[in-house]
C-alpha positions in Angstrom: -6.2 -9.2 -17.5 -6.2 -8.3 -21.1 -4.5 -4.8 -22.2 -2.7 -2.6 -20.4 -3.6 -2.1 -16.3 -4.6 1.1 -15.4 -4.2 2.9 -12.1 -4.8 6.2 -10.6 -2.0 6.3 -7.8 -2.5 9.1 -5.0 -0.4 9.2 -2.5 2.4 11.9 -1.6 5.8 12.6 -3.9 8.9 13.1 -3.1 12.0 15.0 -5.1 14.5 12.7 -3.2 13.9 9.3 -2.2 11.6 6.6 -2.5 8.1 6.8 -0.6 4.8 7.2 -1.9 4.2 7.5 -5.3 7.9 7.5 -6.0 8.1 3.9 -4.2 4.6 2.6 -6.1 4.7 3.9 -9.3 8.0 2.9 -10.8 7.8 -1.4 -9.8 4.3 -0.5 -11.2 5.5 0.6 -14.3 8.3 -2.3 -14.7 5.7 -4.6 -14.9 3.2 -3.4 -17.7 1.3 -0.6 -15.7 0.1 2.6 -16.7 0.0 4.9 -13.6 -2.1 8.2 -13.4 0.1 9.7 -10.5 -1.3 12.6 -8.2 0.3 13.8 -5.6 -1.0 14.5 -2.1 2.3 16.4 -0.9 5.4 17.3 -2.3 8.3 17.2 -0.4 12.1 17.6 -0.9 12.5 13.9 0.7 11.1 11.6 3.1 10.5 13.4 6.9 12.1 10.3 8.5 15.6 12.0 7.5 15.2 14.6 10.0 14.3 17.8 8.1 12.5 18.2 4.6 11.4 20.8 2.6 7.5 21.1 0.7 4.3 21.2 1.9 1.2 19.1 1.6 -1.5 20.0 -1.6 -4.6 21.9 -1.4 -7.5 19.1 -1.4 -9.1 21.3 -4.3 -5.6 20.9 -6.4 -6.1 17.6 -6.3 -9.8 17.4 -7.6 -8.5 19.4 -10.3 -6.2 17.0 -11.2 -8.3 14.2 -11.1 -11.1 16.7 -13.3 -8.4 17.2 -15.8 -8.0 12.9 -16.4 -11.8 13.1 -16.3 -11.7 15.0 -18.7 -9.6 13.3 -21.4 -12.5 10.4 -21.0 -10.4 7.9 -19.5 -11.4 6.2 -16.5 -13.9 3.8 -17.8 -10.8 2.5 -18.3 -9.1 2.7 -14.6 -8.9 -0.7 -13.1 -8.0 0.9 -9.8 -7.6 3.7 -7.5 -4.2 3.1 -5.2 -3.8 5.7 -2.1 -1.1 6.2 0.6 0.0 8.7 2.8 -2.7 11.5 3.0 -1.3 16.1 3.8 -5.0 16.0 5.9 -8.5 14.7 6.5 -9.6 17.0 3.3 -7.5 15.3 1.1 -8.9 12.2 2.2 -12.3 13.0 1.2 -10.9 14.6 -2.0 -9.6 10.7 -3.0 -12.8 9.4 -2.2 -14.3 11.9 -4.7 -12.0 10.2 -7.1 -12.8 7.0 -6.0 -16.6 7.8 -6.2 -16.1 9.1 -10.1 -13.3 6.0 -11.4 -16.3 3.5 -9.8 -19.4 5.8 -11.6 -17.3 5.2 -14.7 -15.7 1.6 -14.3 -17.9 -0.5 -11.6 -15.6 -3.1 -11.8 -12.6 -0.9 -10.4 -11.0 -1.2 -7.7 -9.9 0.8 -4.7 -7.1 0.1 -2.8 -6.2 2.0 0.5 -3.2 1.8 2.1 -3.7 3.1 5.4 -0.8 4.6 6.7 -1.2 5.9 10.6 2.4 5.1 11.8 4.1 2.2 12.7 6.3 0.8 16.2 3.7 1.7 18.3 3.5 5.2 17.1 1.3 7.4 14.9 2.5 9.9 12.6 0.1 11.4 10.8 -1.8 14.5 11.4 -4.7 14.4 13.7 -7.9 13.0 12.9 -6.6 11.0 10.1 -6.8 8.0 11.8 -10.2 8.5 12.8 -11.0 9.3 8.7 -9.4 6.3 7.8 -11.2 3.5 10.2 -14.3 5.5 10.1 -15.0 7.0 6.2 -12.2 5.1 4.4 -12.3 2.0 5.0 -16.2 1.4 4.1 -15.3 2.1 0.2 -11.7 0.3 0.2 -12.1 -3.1 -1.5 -8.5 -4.2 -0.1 -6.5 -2.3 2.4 -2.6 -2.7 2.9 -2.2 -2.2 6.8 1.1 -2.8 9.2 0.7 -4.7 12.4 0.4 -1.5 14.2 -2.2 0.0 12.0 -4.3 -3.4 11.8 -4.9 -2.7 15.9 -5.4 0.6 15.5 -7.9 1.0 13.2 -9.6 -3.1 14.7 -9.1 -1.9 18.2 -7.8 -5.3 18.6 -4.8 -6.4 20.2 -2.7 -8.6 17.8 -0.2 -10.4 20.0 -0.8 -14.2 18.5 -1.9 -15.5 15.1 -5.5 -16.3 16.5 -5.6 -12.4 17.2 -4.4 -10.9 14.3 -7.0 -13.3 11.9 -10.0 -11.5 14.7 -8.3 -8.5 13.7 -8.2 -8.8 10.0 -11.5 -10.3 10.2 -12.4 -7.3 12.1 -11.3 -5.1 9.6 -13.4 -6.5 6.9 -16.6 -6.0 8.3 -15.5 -2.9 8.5 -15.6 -2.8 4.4 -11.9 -4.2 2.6 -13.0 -8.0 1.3 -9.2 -8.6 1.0 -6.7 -7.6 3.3 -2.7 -7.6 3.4 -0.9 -7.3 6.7 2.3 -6.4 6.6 5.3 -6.4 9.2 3.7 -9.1 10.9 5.4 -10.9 14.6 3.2 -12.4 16.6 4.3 -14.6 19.6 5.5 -17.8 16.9 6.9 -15.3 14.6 10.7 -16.6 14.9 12.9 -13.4 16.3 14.8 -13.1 12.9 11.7 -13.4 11.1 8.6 -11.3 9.9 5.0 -12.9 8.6 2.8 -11.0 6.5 -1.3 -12.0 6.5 -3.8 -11.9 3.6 -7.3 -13.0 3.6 -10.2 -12.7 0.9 -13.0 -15.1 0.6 -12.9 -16.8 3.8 -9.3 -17.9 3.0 -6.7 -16.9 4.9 -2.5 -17.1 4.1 0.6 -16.3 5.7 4.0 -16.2 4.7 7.5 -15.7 6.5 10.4 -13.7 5.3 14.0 -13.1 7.0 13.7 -10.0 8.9 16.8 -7.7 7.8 18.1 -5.7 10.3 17.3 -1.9 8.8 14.4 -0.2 8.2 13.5 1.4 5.2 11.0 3.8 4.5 8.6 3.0 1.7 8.5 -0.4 1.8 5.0 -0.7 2.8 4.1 2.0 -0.2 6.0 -1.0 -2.8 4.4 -3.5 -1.5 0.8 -2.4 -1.5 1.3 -1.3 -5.1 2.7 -4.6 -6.0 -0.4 -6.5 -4.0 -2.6 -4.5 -6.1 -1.3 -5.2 -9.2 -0.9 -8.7 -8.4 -4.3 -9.2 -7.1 -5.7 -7.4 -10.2 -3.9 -9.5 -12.6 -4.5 -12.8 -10.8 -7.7 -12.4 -8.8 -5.6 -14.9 -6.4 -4.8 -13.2 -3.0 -2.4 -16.1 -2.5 -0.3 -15.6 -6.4 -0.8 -11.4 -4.7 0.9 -12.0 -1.3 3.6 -14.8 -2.9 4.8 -12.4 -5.9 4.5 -8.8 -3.7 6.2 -10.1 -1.0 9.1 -11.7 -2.4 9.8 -8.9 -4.9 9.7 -6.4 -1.7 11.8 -8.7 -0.1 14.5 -8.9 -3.2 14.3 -5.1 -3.0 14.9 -4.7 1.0 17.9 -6.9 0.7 19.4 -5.4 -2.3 19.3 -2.0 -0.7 20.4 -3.4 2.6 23.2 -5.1 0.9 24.7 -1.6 -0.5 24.2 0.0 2.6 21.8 3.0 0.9 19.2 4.6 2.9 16.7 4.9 0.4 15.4 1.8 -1.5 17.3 1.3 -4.6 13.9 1.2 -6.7 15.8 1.6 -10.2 19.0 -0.7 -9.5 17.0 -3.3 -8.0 14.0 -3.3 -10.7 14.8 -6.8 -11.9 13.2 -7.9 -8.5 9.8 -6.7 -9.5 9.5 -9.2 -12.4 12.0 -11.7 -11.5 12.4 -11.8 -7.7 15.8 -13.4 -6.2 14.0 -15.2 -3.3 10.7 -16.6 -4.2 8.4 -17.3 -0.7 5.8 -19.5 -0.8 2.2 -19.1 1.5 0.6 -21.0 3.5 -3.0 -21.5 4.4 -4.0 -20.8 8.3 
């Protein structure tokens, strides 16, 4: 792409931490991006810790914010509309209002949804998000960013072997995304110290292996799907997307695991989002 990328990035905030837009937009901005960021909660820090302070938006607060950029004549210039972690089913419908309006302006624009239901075999979102998200979101995603567990959910397909988890994926397209990334990936010939991720466009479908680390961080998935996205809008390749995402996420992981924080070290480990340490390769299956 020519120019400066452009992406409206809605997804919740934190004070404390990296998730959400605090995981997406920063790597976003290390590598060229411009980031319109709205939040769809603000919290004092990631749940996950135990106890947090903030509460999720009014749905109308956020139209207003996305009036206001309206306003300033700018999204015939948005190259994509990024979303994450959602307060309630309203503020669903209030991003696809944004959606609707960057797409009136720019038809090329694209919308990425990262789905995010829960993970480990266990959702934690509000109720009746998942439902919104299989069956109002998805039609009007062109790529969605799921985790194993959210790829069955929202397919209503097991995924216990590769074969299963491409029926999924392929699953999920007809349900609207024409590219998909799956993240946290083991299947049955997913080595025990490993994890695979999957993405498929065009018919083509990739995988690709990292070393699993032993902690879990929250935000990951949020930096990854924003790094897919940018990838995937400045290549058009879902390969160069899943190669470049996934070995910068992985550089981040391992930095932060290294150091022993808790939160992703987004700022001390930026280097990885334009020069990754570990550089994984994909292969076609």
């Amino acid at each position: 792409m020519l120019g400066a990328m452009n992406i409206l990035s809605i997804q919740s905030q934190v004070a404390w931490g990296h998730v959400g837009n605090a995981a997406a937009v920063f790597p976003l901005q290390r590598l060229g991006a411009e980031v319109w960021a709205v939040p769809t909660v603000l919290f004092s820090n990631h749940p996950g810790h135990g106890a947090f302070r903030g509460t999720p938006l009014d749905p109308a607060l956020i139209r207003n914010l996305v009036a206001g950029v309206a306003e300033r004549g700018v999204l015939a210039r948005c190259d994509a509309v990024l979303s994450g972690y959602l307060g309630g089913v309203a503020t669903g419908e209030a991003i696809l209002d944004a959606v609707a309006q960057v797409k009136a302006a720019n038809p090329a624009a694209l919308y990425c949804l990262d789905p995010v239901i829960g993970d480990s075999g266990r959702v934690y979102v509000r109720p009746g998000i998942p439902e919104y998200l299989r069956d109002r979101a998805l039609a009007l995603a062109d790529i969605a960013t799921p985790n194993q567990f959210e790829l069955e959910w929202l397919s209503g397909q097991p995924v216990a072997t590769l074969a299963g988890a491409k029926a999924a994926l392929a699953g999920l397209q007809a349900l609207g995304p024409r590219c998909v990334l799956v993240t946290s990936l083991a299947v049955e010939d997913t080595p025990a110290d490993c994890l695979d991720l999957l993405a498929a466009e065009g018919g083509a479908c990739w995988r690709l292996r990292t070393p699993r680390l032993a902690q879990h961080f929250s935000g990951a998935g949020d930096t990854i799907a924003a790094l897919f996205l940018y990838h995937r809008l400045a290549t058009g390749c879902v390969r160069t997307a899943l190669e470049a995402a996934a070995s910068a996420t992985h550089g981040l992981l391992r930095r932060t695991a290294e150091a022993g924080a808790t939160e992703l070290l987004t700022v001390a480990a930026q280097q990885e989002f334009v020069a990754p340490s570990f550089r994984f390769g994909a292969t076609a299956c």
